[in-house]
C-alpha positions as CSV (number, residue, x, y, z in Angstrom):
1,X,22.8,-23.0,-38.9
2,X,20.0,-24.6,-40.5
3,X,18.2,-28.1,-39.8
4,X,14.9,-29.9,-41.5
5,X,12.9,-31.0,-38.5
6,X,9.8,-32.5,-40.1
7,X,9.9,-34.1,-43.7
8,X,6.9,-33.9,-45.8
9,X,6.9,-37.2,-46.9
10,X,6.5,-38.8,-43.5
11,X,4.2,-36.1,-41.8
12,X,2.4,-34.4,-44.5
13,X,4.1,-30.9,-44.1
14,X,7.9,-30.0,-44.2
15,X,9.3,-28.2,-40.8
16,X,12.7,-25.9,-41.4
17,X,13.7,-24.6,-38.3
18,X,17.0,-22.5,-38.5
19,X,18.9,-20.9,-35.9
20,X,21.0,-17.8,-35.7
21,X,21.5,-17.3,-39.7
22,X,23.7,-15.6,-41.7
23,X,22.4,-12.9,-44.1
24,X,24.0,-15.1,-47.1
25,X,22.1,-18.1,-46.0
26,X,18.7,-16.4,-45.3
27,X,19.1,-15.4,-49.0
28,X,19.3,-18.7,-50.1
29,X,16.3,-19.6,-48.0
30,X,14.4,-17.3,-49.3
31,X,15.1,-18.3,-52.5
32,X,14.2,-21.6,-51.7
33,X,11.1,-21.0,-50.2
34,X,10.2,-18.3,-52.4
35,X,10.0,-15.4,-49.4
36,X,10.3,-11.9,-50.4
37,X,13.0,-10.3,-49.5
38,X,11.2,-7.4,-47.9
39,X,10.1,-10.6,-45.0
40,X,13.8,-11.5,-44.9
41,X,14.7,-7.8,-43.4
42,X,11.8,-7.3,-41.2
43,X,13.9,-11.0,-39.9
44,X,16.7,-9.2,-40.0
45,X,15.8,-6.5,-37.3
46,X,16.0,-8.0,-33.7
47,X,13.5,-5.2,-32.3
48,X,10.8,-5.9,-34.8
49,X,7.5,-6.1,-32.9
50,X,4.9,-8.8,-33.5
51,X,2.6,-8.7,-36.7
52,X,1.0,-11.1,-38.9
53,X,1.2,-10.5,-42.8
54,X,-0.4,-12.2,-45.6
55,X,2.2,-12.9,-48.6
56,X,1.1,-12.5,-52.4
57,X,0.4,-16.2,-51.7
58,X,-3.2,-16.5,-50.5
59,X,-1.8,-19.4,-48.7
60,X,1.1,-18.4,-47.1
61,X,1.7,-16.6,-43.8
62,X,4.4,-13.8,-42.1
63,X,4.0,-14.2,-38.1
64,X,6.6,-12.6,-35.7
65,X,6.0,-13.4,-32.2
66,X,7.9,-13.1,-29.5
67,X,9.1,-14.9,-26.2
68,X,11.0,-14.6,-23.2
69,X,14.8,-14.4,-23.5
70,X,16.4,-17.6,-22.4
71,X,19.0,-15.7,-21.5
72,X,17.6,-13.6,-19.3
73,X,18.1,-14.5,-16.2
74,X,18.5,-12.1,-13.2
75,X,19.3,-9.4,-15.8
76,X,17.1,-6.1,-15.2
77,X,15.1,-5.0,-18.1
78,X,13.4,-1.9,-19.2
79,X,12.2,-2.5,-22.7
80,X,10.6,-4.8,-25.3
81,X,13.9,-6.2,-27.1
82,X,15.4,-6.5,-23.8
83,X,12.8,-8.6,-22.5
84,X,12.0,-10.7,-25.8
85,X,13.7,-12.1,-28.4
86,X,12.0,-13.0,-31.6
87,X,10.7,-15.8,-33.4
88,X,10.0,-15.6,-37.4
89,X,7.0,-18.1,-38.9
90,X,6.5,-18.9,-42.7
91,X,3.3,-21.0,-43.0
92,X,2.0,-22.6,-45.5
93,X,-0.1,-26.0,-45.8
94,X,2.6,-28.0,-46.8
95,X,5.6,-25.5,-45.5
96,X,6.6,-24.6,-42.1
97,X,9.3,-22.2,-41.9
98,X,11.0,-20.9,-38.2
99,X,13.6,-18.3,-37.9
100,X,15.3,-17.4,-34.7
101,X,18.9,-16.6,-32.9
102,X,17.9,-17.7,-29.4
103,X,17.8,-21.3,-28.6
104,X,14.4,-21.8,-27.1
105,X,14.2,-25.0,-25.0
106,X,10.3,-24.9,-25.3
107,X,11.2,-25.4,-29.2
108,X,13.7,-28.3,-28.6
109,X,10.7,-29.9,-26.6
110,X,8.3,-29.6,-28.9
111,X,11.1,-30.8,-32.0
112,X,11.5,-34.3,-29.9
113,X,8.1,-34.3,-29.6
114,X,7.5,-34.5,-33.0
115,X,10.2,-36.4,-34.5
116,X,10.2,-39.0,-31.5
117,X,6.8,-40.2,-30.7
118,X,6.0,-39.2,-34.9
119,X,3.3,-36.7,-33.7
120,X,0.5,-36.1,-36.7
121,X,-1.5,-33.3,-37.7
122,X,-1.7,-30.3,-40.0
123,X,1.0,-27.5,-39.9
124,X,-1.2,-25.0,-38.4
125,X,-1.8,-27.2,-35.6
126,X,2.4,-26.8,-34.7
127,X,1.8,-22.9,-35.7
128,X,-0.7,-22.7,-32.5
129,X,1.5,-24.7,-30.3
130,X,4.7,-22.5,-31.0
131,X,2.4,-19.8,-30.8
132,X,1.5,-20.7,-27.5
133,X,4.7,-21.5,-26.0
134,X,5.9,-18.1,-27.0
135,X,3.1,-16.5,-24.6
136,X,3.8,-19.0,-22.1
137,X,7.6,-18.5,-21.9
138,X,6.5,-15.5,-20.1
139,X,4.8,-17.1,-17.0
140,X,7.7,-17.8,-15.0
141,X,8.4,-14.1,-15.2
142,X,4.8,-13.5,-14.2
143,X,5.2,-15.3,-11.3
144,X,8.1,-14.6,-10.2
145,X,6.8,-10.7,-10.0
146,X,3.8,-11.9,-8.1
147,X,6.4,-13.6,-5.4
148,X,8.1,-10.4,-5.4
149,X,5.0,-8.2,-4.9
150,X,3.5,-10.9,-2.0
151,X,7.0,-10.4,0.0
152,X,6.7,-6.9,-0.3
153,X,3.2,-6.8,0.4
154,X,3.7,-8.3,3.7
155,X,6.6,-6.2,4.3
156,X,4.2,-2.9,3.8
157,X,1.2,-4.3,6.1
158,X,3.1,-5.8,9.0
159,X,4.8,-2.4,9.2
160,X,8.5,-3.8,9.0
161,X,11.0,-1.3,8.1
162,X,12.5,-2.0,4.7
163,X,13.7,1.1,2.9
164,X,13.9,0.7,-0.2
165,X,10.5,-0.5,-0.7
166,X,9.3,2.1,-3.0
167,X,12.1,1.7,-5.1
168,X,11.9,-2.2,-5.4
169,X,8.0,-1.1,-6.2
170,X,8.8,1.0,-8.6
171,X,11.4,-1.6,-10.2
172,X,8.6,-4.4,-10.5
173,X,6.2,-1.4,-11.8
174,X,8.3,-0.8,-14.7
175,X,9.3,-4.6,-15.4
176,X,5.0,-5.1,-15.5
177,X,4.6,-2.5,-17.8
178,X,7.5,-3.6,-20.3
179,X,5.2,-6.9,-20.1
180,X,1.9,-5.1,-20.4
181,X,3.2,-3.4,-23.7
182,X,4.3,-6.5,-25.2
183,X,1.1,-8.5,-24.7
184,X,-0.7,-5.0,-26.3
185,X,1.6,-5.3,-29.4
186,X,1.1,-9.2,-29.5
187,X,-2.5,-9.1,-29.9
188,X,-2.7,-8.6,-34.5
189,X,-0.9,-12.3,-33.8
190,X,-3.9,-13.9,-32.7
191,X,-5.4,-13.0,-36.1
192,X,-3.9,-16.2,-37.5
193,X,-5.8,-18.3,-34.9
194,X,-8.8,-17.4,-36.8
195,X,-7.6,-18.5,-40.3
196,X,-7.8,-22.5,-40.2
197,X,-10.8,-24.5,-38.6
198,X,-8.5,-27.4,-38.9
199,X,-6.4,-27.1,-35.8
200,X,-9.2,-25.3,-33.7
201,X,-8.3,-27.2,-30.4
202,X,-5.0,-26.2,-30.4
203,X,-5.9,-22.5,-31.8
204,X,-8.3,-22.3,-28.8
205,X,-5.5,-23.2,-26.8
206,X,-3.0,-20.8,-27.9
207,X,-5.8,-18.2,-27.5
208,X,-6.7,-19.1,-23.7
209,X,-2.6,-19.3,-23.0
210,X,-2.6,-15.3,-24.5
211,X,-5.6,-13.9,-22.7
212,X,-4.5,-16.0,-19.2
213,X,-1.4,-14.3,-19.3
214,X,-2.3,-11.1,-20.7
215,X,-5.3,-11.3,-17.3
216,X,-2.2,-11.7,-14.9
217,X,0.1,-8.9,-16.5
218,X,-3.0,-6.4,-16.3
219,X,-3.9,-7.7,-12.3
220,X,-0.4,-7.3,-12.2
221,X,-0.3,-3.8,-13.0
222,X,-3.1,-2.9,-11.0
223,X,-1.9,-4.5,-7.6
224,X,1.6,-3.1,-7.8
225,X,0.5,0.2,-8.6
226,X,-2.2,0.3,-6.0
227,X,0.5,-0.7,-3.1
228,X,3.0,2.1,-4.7
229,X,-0.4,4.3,-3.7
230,X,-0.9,2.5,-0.4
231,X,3.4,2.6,0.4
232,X,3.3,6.6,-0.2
233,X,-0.2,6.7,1.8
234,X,1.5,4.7,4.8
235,X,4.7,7.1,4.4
236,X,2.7,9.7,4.5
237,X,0.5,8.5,7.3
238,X,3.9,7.8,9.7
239,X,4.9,11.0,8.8
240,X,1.8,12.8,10.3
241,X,2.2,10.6,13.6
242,X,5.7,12.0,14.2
243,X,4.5,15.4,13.7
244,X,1.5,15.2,16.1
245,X,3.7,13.3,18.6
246,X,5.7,16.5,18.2
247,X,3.2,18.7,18.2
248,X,1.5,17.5,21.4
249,X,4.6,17.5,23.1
250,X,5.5,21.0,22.4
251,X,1.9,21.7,23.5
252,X,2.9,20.6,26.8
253,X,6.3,22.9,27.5
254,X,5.4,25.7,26.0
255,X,3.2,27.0,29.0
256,X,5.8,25.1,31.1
257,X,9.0,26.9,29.2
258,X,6.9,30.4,29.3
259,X,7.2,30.2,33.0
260,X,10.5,29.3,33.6
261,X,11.4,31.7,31.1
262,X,9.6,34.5,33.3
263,X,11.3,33.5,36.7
264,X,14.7,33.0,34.5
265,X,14.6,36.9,34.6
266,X,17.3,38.5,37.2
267,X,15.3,41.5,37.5
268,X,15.3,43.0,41.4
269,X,11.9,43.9,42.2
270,X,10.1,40.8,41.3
271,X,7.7,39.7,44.2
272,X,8.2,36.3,43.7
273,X,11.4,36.2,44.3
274,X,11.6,36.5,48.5
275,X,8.2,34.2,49.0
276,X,9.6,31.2,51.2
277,X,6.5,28.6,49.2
278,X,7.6,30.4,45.9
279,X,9.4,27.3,44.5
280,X,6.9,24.8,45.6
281,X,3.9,26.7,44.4
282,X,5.8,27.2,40.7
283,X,6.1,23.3,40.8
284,X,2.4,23.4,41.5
285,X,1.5,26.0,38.8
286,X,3.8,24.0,36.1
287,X,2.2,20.9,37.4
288,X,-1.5,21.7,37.2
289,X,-0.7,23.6,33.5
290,X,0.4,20.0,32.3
291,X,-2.5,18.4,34.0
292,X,-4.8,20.8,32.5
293,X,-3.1,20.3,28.8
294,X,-3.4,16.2,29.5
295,X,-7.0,16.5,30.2
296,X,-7.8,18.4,27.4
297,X,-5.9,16.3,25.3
298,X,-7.4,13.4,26.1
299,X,-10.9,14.9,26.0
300,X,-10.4,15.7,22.3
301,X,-8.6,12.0,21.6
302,X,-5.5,13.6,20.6
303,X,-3.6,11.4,23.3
């Protein structure tokens, strides 16, 4: 599939934005556009990380950037080309060329914007807004982690039991982190922003949308993995008040148990045995043993 979005007689540049193509017809593009085909197989390879290259042609740029699946719905993910999907640039002055096999809608938006209200300006300038839609297709993502992490945030400090709250933790940690590496390996792409003063708005732009979500992945990695910290330090922490609760209540029978144990014996001779106060006064004994335990307790804030 291949379309000509922009003509270069009515806005100065020509725009060829092609979709999902076949290895035959990315031949004849190159061809056309006279792309090397080294270029066409770094297309070719869907888990190709970002870069920027500058062809033989002084004027002519190689950008691979990439955005947020479309299709990615509520689909788990654990690496780069699971999260992503690609989005191939040729620029030059007077030559845009786009390469991809998802159907971005950010990309059909920006197409009508172009074509319908016959939007102006110099080819970089739609370089740095596809640019910056590709870093911004990943704030819904963002956010929606952040939602995650607030629910389970509250969940950890108003003490509500939810079990699998490290895990779910752990599942946003590794999501953040497939999101942190990305934004690492994006970062040679901004190199093109520097290259034209012509478009410097919308360069700026793309460069603010990159470093506001890049802020929010990193403040993203921090918080989730200090409450993964703070869940095992709360685990921990209910853990040591179950022991101590068991603890101090084994303080308390084990005097108690020692005597029964010792008038549980059936020997003969034991003096106790005939005194006509002998049950009250072990009552007493076992009484004032727990008394004395409580007090102590108390006195060192155990209880």
């Amino acid at each position: 599939m291949r379309s000509t979005v922009l003509s270069k007689k009515e806005f100065g540049f020509t725009w060829v934005d092609v979709t999902n193509p076949t290895p035959s017809e990315l031949d004849a593009l190159a061809s056309e556009y006279h792309i090397h085909p080294m270029y066409i197989q770094d297309v070719l390879q869907a888990e190709h990380l970002p870069k920027v290259e500058m062809l033989s042609d002084d004027n002519c740029y190689f950008v691979i950037a990439r955005a947020l699946d479309p299709e990615l719905g509520t689909k788990d993910f654990q690496s780069i080309n699971a999260l992503s999907r690609k989005l191939a640039i040729f620029y030059r002055s007077d030559e845009l060329v786009t390469i991809h096999r998802s159907d971005f809608p950010w990309l059909d938006e920006i197409k009508q914007k172009y074509t319908q209200t016959q939007t102006k300006g110099p080819a970089f300038e739609l370089v740095c807004r596809l640019l910056k839609q590709c870093f911004k297709s990943f704030e819904p993502l963002v956010f929606k982690l952040n939602d995650d992490l607030d629910f389970f945030e509250q969940k950890l400090f108003t003490n509500e039991k939810f079990p699998p709250l490290a895990k779910s933790l752990y599942s946003i940690k590794r999501k953040s982190a497939v999101l942190k590496r990305l934004f690492a390996v994006s970062e040679p792409v901004l190199e093109i922003l520097q290259y034209n003063p012509d478009a410097e708005p919308a360069a700026q732009d793309a460069k603010d949308m990159f470093t506001r979500i890049n802020t929010m992945v990193d403040e993203q990695n921090e918080r989730v993995s200090g409450l993964i910290n703070l869940s095992l330090a709360v685990s921990g922490q209910r853990n040591n008040e179950v022991m101590r609760f068991l603890t101090i209540y084994s303080a308390f029978f084990m005097p108690l148990t020692f005597l029964v144990g010792v008038y549980g014996m059936n020997f003969e001779f034991m003096p106790e045995l005939r005194m006509r106060y002998g049950y009250t006064l072990c009552w007493i004994a076992m009484l004032l043993v727990a008394g004395i335990h409580l007090a102590w307790f108390r006195k060192k804030r155990w209880l």
